[in-house]
C-alpha positions, 0 to 999 in steps of 0.5 A, a space after each residue: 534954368 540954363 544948362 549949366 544948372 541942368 547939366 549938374 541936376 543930373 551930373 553932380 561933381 563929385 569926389 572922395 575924401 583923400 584925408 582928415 587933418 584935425 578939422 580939416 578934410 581934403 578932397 581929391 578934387 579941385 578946380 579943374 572939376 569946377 570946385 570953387 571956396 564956399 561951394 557945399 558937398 554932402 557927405 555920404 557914409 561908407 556905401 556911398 548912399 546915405 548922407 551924413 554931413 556937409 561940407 564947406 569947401 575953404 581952399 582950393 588946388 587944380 586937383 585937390 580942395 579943403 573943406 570944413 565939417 559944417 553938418 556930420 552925423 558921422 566920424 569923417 573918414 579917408 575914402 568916404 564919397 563926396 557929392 556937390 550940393 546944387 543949391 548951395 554955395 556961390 559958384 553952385 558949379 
């Protein structure tokens, strides 16, 4: 396991979600955190410690990036935290 994978075991990029337009939901981070297209978030609900759903992330900007609901047990609203899911998507940041 190199360091870059040890490094985000413990240290999981992570964000909130700025906005919800249709089925589109924007990040208020981008890749100057390392965010990169098809990387995976988990969704957590308003305390910040249950997940609820997945996202995909589609689109990417230096601050910002948009993703789509892939898994959501919740109605996805503006606020709500977003964590990197280490072992999905290519970039795998």
């Amino acid at each position: 396991q190199g360091i870059e994978q040890a490094v985000a075991k413990h240290y999981p990029v992570r964000g909130r979600v700025s906005a919800v337009k249709g089925e589109v939901v924007e990040l208020n981070i981008g890749s100057a955190a390392g965010v990169a297209p098809g990387v995976s978030f988990y969704l957590f609900d308003e305390s910040g410690m249950n997940p609820v759903g997945e996202l995909l992330i589609s689109q990417v900007q230096e601050k910002t990036s948009q993703a789509k609901p892939v898994k959501t047990g919740k109605e996805i609203k503006a606020g709500m935290k977003v964590e990197l899911n280490p072992s999905a998507g290519p970039g795998k940041v």
